[in-house]
C-alpha positions in Angstrom: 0.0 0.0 0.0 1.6 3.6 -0.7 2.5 5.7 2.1 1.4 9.0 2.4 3.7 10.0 5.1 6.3 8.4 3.0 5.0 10.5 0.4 5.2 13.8 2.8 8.7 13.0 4.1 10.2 12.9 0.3 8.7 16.5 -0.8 9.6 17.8 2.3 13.2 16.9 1.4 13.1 18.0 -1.7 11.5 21.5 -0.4 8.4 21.1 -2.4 5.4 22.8 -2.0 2.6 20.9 -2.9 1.7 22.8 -6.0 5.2 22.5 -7.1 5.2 18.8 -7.1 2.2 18.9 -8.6 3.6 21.0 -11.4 6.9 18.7 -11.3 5.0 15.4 -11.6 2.7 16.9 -14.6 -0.1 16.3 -11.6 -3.0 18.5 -10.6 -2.8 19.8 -7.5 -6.1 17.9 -6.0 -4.8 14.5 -7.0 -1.0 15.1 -4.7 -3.5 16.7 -2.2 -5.6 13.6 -2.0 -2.7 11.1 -2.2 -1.4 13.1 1.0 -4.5 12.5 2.7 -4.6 8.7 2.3 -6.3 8.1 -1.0 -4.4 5.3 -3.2 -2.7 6.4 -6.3 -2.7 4.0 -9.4 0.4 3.0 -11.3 0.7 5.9 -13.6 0.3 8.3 -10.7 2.9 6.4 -8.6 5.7 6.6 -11.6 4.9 10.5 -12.5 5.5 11.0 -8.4 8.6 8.7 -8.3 10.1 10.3 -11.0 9.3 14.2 -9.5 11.3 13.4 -6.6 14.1 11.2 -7.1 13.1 8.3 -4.7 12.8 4.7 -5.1 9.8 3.6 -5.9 10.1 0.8 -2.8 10.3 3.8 -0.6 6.6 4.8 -1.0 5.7 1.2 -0.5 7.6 1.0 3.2 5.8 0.4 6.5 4.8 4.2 8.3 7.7 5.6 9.1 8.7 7.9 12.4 7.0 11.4 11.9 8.4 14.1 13.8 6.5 16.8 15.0 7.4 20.7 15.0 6.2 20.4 19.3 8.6 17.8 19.8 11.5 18.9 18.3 14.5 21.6 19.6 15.3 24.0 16.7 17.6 26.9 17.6 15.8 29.2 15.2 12.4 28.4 14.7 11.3 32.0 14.9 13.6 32.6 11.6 13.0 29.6 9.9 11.1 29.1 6.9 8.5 26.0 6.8 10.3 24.3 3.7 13.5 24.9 6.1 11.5 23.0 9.3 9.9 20.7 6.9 12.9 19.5 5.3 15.0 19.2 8.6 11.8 17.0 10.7 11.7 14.8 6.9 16.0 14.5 7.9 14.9 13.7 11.1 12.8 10.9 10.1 15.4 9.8 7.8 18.1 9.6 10.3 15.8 7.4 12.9 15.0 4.6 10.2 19.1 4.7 9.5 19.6 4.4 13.1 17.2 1.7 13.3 18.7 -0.1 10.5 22.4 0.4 12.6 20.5 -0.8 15.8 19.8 -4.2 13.7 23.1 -5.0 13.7 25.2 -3.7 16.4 25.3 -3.2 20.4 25.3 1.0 20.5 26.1 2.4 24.0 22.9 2.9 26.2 21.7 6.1 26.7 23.0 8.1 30.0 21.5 11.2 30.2 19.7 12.3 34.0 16.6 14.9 33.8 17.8 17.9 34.6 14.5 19.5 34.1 14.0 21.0 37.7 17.2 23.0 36.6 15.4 24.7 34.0 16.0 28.0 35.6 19.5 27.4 36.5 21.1 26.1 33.9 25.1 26.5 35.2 24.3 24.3 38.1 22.7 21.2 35.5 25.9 21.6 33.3 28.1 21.1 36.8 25.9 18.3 37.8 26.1 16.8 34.4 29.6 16.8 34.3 29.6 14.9 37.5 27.5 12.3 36.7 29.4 11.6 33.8 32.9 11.7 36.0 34.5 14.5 33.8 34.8 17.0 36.5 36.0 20.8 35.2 38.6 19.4 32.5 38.0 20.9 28.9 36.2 18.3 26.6 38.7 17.0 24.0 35.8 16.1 21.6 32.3 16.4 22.3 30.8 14.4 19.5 33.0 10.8 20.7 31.7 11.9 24.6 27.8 12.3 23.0 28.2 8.9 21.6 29.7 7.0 24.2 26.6 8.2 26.4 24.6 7.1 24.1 23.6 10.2 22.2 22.9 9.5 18.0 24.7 12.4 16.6 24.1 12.7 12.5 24.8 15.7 10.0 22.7 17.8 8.2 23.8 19.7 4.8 21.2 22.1 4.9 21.9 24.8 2.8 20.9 27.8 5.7 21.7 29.4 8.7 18.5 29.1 9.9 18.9 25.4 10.4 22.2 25.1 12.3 21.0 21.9 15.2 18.1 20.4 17.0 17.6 17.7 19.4 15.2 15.3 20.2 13.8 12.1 21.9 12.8 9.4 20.2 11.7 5.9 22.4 13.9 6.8 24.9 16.8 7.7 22.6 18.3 11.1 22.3 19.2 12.5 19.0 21.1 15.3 18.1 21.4 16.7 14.3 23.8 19.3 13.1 24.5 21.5 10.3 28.4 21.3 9.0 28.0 24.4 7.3 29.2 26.5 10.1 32.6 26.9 12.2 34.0 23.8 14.2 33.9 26.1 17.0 30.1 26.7 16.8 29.6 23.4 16.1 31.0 22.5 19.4 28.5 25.2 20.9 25.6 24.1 18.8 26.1 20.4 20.3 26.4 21.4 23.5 23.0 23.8 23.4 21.0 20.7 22.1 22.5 18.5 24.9 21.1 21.7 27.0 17.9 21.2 25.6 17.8 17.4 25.8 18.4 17.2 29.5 17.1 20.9 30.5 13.8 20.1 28.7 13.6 16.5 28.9 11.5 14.4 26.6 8.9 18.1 26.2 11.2 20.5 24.4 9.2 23.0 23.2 6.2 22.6 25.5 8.4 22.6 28.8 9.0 26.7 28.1 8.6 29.5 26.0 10.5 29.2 23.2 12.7 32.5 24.1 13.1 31.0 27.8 14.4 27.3 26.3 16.9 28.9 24.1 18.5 31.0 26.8 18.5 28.5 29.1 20.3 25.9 26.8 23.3 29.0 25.5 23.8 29.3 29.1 23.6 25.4 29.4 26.0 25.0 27.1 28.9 28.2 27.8 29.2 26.4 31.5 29.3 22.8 30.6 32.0 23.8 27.5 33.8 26.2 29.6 33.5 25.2 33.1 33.9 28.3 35.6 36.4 26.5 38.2 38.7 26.1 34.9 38.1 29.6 33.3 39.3 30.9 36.4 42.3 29.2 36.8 43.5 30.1 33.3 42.6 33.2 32.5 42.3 35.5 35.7 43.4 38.6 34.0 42.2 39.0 30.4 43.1 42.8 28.8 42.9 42.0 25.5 41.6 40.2 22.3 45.1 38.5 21.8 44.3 36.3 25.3 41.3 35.2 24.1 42.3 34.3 20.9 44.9 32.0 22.3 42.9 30.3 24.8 40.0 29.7 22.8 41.7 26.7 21.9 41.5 24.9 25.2 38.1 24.6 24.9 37.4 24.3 21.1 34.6 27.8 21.5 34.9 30.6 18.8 36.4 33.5 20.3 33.1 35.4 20.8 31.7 32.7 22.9 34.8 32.6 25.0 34.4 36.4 25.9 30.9 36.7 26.1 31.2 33.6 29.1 34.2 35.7 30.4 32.5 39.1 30.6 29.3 36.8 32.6 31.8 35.4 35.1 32.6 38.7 35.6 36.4 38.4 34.5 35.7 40.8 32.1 34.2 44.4 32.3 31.3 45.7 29.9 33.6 48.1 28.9 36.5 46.1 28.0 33.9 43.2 26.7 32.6 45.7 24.5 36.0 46.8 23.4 37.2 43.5 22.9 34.1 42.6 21.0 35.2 45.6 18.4 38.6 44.1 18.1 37.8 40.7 17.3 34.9 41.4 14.7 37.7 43.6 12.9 39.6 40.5 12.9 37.2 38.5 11.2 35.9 36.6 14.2 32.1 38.2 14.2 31.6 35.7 11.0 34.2 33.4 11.3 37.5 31.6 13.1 41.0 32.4 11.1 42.4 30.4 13.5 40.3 27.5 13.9 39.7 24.4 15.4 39.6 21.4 13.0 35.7 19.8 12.8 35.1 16.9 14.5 33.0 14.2 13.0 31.4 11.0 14.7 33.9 8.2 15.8 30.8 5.6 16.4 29.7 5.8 12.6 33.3 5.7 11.6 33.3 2.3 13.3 30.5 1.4 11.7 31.3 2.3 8.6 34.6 0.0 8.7 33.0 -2.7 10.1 30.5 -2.9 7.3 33.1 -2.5 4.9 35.0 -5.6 6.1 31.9 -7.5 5.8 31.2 -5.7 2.3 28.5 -3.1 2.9 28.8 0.2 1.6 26.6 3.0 2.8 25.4 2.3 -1.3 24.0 -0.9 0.3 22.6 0.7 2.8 20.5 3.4 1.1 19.3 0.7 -0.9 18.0 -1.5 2.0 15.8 1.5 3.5 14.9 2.2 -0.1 16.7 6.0 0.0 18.3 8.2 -2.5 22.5 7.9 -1.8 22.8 11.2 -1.0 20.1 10.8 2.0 22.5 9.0 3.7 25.7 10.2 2.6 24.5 13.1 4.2 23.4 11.6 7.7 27.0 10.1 7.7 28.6 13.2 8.1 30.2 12.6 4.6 32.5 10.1 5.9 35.0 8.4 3.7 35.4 4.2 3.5 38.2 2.2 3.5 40.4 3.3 0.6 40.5 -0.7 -0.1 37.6 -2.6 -2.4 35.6 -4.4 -0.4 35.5 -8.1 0.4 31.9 -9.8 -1.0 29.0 -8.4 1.3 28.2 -11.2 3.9 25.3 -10.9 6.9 26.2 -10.4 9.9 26.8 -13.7 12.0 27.4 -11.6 15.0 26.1 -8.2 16.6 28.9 -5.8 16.5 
């Protein structure tokens, strides 16, 4: 039976409205409008809809899949966002869970290990020190935050969305936390964007966007995320007298922040005047670091789909193989996988799996 969500979850990817798959397909618009509401297309209708939107026809033909909801989801700038933007980020979403699934099959992931920090809504410094301490890092600066996401259990994928507007979200998904994130921006926001959505996930715990005002949330999980990335026990201790734009420049480093976000957390901690903040700001924006990081950080990626990706490679999977066993366009999940490279090697005839990895 075809699948309207399936149906839904392709045109939002391809940023369709429904009049311009309509026009796309060579379709009116009240037969795509009645095929998203559940009425059955026939053959000729299936192939003019396949061929609009670059999916395999097997896709449309899958059981219902995962359907996020706006209500459910983190996004940093839903304000700004346009609904083709939302749309095609929730369709990534639902994307990402079938390929998680599908990784799930066949290998033992860490368990989730998140705590509900929710009663620290309002004090969001003290839920990124107690964090910390429940995952035994103490005030030391995080070497890389994607491998510590995933070894507590955290699915991290990529987006490529073309737009600022879409830079991370977050969500929970039976039990499971996810976290997506745009590579089209700095390492060093990166970093920050991970840490706000792990803000959100534990700050706003399994009710993101009902749990407060949209405004509140965000605050809360910047301020989340500036103390749990640059703990105040260790900002003090290396920088207790910052004068100038040079200081935080070098020290950015230590905690893999963008030079902005380091001085804006310094100027709260009261280490730095307004008046030399805003000075400081001034300086750094003349050096390019408003928009950018000329002396960067290099990107992290994920470590846990690395692994996966070699292990399937030995057994002679390629992520090919597995856009074609959830029925998706390569790019889907080429996408999702951060862009990650296989083996330079062939690789050996695929095999099943005999055991769980």
């Amino acid at each position: 039976m075809f699948c309207a969500d399936r149906l839904k979850i392709a045109r939002y990817r391809r940023k369709f409205t429904g009049k311009e798959l309509a026009d796309a397909a060579g379709l009116t618009d009240v037969t795509v409008s009645k095929v998203e509401n559940g009425h059955q297309p026939d053959d000729q209708t299936v192939e003019k809809l396949v061929n609009a939107l670059g999916f395999p026809r097997a896709f449309f033909f899958m059981d219902k899949p995962e359907v996020l909801e706006t209500r459910a989801v983190a996004f940093r700038s839903l304000k700004k966002m346009k609904a083709a933007e939302r749309n095609a980020a929730l369709a990534a979403g639902s994307i990402g869970i079938s390929l998680y699934q599908w990784i799930d099959d066949r290998f033992t992931l860490p368990t989730p290990d998140l705590i509900d920090l929710s009663k620290e809504q309002h004090r969001p410094e003290i839920a990124a020190r107690l964090l910390r301490q429940h995952w035994g890092i103490g005030d030391r600066p995080i070497g890389s935050i994607l491998r510590l996401f995933e070894s507590k259990g955290i699915r991290v994928l990529s987006l490529s969305e073309n737009t600022q507007n879409v830079d991370a979200y977050s969500f929970w998904k039976s039990d499971r936390p996810y976290v997506f994130l745009n590579q089209k921006k700095t390492a060093e926001r990166s970093n920050f964007d991970a840490a706000h959505e792990l803000g959100h996930l534990v700050l706003h715990f399994h009710a993101q966007a009902e749990s407060a005002p949209e405004d509140d949330a965000e605050r809360q999980a910047d301020q989340f995320a500036s103390a749990f990335l640059m703990p105040e026990a260790d900002v003090k201790n290396t920088l207790s007298h910052v004068y100038s734009s040079s200081q935080i420049i070098k020290a950015k480093i230590r905690w893999r922040v963008s030079a902005m976000a380091l001085a804006t957390r310094l100027n709260r901690m009261g280490l730095l005047s307004d008046w030399n903040y805003r000075s400081i700001l001034i300086d750094l924006g003349r050096q390019g670091y408003r928009t950018g990081e000329p002396l960067g950080v290099e990107r992290e990626t994920s470590t846990l789909l690395a692994k996966v990706l070699t292990a399937l490679w030995s057994k002679g999977i390629t992520k090919k193989d597995i856009a074609d066993d959830l029925n998706l366009p390569w790019e889907e999940v080429e996408t999702l996988f951060f862009g990650l490279a296989a083996p330079v090697t062939s690789p050996p005839t695929r095999r099943p799996f005999s055991v769980v990895g």
